[in-house]
GURO-443419 format. One record per residue: residue number from 1; x negated, y, z of N, C-alpha, C, O in turn. Coordinates in nm, 3 decimals. Each point is the difference from the previous one (the first is absolute). Example, Ala and Ser with C-alpha at 12.3 -4.5 7.8 and 13.67 -1.06 7.14 Angstrom:
2
  num   n.east  n.north     n.up  ca.east  ca.north    ca.up   c.east  c.north     c.up   o.east  o.north     o.up
    1   -1.319   -0.569    0.780    0.089     0.119    0.000   -0.090    0.120    0.000   -0.104   -0.002    0.066
    2    0.139    0.107   -0.138   -0.082     0.119    0.006    0.077    0.109    0.073   -0.051    0.111    0.017
This chain:
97
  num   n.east  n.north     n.up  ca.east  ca.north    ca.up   c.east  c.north     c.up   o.east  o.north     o.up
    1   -8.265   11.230   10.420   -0.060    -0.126    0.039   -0.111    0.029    0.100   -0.077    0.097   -0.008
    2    0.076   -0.179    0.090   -0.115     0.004    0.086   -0.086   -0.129    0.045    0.034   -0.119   -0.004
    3   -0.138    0.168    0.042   -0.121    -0.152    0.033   -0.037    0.001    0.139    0.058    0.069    0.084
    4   -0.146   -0.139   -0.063   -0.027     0.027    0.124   -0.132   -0.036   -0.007   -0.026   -0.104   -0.060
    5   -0.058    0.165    0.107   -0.160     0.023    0.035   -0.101    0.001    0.145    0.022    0.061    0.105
    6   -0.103   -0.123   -0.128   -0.081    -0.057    0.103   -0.095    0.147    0.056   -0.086    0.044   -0.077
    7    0.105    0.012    0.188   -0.079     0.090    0.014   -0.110   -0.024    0.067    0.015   -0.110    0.054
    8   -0.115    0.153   -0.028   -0.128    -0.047    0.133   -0.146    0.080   -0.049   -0.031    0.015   -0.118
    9   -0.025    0.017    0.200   -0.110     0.112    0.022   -0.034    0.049    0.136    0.041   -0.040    0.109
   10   -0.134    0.146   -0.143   -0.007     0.105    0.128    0.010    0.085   -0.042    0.019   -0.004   -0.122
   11   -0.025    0.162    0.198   -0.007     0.123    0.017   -0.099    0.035   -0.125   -0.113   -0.049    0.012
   12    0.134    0.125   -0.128   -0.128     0.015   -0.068    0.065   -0.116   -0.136   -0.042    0.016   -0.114
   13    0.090   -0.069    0.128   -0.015    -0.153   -0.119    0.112   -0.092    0.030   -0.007   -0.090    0.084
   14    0.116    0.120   -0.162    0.112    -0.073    0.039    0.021   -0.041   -0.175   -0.007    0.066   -0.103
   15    0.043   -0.256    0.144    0.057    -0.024   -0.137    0.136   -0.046   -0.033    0.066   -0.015    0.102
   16   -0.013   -0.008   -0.190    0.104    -0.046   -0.067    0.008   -0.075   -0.089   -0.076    0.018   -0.095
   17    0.158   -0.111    0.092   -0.006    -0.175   -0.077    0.187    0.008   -0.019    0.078    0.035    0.087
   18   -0.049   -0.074   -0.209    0.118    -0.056   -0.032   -0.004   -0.143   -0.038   -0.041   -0.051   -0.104
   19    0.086    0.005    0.197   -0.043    -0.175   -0.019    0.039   -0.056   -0.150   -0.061   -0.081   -0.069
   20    0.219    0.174    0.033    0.052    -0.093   -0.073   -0.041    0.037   -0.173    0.038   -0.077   -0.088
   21   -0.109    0.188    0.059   -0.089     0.020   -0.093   -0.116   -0.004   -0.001   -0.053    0.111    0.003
   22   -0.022   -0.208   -0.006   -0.105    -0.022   -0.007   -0.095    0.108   -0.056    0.024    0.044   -0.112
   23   -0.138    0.006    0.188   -0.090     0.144   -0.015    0.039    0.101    0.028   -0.076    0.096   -0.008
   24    0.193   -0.082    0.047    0.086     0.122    0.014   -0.090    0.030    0.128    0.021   -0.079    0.092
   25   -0.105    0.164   -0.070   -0.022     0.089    0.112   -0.010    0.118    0.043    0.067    0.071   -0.076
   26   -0.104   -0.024    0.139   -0.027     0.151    0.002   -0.083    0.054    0.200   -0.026   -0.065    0.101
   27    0.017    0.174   -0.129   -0.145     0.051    0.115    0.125    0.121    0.046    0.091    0.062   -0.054
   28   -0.154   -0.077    0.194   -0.009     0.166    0.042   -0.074    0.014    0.164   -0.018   -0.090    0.082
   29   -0.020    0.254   -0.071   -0.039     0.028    0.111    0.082   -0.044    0.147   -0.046   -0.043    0.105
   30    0.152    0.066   -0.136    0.168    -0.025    0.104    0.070   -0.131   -0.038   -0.020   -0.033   -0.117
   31    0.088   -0.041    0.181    0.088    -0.057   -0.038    0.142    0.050   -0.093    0.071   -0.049   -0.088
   32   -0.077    0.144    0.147    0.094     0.110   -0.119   -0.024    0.042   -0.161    0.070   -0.004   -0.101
   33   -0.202    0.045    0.130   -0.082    -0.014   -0.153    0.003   -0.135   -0.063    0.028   -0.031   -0.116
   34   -0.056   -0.029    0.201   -0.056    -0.180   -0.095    0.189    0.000   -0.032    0.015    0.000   -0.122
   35    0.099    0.000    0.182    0.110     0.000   -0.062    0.037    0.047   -0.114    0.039   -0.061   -0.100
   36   -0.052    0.161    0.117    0.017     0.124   -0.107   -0.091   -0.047   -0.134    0.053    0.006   -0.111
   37   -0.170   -0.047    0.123   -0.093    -0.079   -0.130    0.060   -0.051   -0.040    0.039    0.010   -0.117
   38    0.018   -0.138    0.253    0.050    -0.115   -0.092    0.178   -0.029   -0.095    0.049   -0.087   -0.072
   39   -0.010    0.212    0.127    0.130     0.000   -0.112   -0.056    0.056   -0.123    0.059   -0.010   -0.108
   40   -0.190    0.078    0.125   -0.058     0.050   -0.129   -0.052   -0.110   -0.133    0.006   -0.006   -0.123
   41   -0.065   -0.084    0.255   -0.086    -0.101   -0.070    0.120   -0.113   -0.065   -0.005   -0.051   -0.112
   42    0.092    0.033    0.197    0.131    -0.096   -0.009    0.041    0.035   -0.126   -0.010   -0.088   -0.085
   43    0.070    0.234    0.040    0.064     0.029   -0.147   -0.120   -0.023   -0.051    0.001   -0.117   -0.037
   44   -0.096    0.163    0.016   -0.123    -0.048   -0.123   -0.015   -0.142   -0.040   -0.004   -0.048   -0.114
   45   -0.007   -0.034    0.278    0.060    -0.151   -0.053    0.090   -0.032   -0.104   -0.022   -0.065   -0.103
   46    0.167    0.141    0.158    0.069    -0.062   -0.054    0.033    0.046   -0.167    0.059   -0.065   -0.086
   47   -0.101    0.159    0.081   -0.012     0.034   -0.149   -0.085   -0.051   -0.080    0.014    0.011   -0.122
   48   -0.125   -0.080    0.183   -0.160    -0.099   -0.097    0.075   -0.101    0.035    0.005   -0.081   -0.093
   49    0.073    0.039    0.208    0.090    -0.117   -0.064    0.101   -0.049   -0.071    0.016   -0.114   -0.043
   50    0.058    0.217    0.035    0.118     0.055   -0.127   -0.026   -0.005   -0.081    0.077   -0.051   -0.082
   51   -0.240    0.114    0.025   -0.018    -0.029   -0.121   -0.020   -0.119   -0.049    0.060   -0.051   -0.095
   52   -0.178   -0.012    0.181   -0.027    -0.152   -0.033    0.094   -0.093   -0.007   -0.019   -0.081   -0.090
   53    0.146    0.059    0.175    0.049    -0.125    0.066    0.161    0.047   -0.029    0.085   -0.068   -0.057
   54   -0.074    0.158    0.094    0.184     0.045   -0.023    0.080   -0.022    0.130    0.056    0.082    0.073
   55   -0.064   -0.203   -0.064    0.096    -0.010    0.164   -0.084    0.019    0.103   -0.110   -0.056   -0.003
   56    0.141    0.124    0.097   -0.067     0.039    0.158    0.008   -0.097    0.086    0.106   -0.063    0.008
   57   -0.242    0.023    0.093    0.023    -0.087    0.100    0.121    0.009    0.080    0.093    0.060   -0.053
   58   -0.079   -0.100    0.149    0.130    -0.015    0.054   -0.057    0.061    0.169   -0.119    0.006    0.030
   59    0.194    0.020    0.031   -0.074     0.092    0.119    0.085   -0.108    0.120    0.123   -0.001    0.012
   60   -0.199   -0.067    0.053    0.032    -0.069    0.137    0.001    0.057    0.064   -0.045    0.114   -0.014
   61    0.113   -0.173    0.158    0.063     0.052    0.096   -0.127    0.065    0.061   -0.115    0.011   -0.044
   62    0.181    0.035    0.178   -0.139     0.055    0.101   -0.023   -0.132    0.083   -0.107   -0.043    0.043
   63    0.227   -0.008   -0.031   -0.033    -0.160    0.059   -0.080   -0.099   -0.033   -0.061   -0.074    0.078
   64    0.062    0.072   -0.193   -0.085    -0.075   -0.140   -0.172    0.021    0.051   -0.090   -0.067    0.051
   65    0.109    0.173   -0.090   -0.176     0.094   -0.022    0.010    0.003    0.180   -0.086    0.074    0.047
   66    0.141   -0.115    0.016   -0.059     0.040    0.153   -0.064   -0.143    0.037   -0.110   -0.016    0.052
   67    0.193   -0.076   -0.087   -0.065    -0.181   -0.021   -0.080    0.007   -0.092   -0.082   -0.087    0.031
   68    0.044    0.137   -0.135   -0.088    -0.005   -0.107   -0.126    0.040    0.050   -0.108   -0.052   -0.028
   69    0.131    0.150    0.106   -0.113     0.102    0.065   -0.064   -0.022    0.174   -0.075    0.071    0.066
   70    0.135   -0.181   -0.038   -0.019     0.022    0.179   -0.088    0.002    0.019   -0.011    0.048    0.113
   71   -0.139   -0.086   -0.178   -0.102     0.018    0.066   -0.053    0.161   -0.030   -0.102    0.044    0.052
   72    0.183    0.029   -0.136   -0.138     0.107   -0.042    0.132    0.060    0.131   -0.033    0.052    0.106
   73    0.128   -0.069   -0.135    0.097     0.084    0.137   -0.056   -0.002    0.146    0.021    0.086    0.085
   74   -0.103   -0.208   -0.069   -0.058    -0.036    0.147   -0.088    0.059    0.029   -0.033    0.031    0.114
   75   -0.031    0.000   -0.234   -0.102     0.090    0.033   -0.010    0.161   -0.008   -0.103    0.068   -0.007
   76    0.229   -0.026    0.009    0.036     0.144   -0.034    0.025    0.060   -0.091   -0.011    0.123   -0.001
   77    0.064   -0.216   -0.135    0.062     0.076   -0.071    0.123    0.027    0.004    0.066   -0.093    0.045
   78    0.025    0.232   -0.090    0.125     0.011    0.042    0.112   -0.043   -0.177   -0.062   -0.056   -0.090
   79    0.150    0.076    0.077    0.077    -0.024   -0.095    0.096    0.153    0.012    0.041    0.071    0.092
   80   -0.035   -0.072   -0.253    0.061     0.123   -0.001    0.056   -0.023   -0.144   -0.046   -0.084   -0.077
   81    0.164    0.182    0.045    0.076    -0.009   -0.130   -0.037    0.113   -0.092   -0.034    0.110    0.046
   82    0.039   -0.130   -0.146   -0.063     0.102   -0.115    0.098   -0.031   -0.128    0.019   -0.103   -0.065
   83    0.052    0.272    0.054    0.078    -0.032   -0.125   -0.067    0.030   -0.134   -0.087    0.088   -0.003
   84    0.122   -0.155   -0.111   -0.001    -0.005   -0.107    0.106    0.118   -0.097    0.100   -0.010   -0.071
   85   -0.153    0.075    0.100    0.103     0.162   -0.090   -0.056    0.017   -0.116   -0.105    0.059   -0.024
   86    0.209   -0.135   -0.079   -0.033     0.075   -0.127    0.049    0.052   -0.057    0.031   -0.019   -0.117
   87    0.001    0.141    0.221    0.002     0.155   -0.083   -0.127    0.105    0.017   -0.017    0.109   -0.055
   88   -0.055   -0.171    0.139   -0.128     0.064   -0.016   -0.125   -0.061   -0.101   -0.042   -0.116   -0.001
   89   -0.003    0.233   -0.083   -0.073    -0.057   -0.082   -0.107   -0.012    0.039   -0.023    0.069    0.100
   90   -0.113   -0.167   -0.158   -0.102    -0.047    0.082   -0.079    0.120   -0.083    0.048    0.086   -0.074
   91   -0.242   -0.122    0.130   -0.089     0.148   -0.070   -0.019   -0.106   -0.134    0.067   -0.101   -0.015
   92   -0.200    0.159   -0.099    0.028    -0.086   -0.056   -0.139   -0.082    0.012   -0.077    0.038    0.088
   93    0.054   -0.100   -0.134   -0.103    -0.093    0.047   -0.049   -0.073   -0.124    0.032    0.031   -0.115
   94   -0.098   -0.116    0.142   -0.067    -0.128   -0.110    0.030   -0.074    0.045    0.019   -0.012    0.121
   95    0.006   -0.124   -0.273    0.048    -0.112    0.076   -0.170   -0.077   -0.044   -0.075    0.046   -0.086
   96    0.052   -0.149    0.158   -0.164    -0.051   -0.022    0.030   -0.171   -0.040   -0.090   -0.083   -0.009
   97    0.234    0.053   -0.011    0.007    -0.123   -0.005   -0.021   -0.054   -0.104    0.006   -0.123   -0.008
C-alpha cells in the first residue's frame, strides 16, 4: 500500500506530511531523508492505529491530495509516494495516548 505525502522545506530542514493520516509526519536534512522518516513514521502510524481503530484510512489518489493541496503546492511543496511495508518491523517506542 502506498500514500502520498506533502513534501516542502529547505536545504538543512525538509518536512513530510501524510495528508491522509492525520499527525503522520516526519523531518529530515534532504528530501531523501525526510522520505525515508516518513515510511518510518507512516508504519508507526499505522500500527497506533491498528491498535486503536482496526481498519486503515483509505489512501487517495495523487489527484485527490493535489486539489486538496494546491495552495501548499503553489508555494513549493512537491508530492511524493511513500510505501507502507509491513514486513519491516518498526523500533520500539511508547505509545503516550
Amino acid at each position: 500500500m502506498r500514500y502520498i505525502a506533502l513534501i516542502d522545506g529547505a536545504p538543512g530542514a525538509y518536512g513530510a506530511v501524510i495528508p491522509d493520516c492525520p499527525g503522520c509526519t516526519a523531518m529530515g536534512d534532504t528530501v531523501d531523508e525526510a522520505l525515508d522518516n516518513a515510511g518510518a513514521a507512516l508504519r508507526d502510524w499505522m500500527e497506533h492505529y491498528d491498535a486503536r481503530n482496526g481498519a486503515r484510512p483509505e489512501a487517495r489518489s495523487i489527484e485527490a491530495i493535489r486539489t486538496a493541496h494546491a495552495q501548499e503546492l503553489s508555494a513549493g511543496a512537491v508530492l511524493a509516494s511513500v510505501a507502507l511495508d509491513p514486513r519491516t518491523p518498526s523500533t520500539p517506542g511508547r505509545d503516550n495516548g
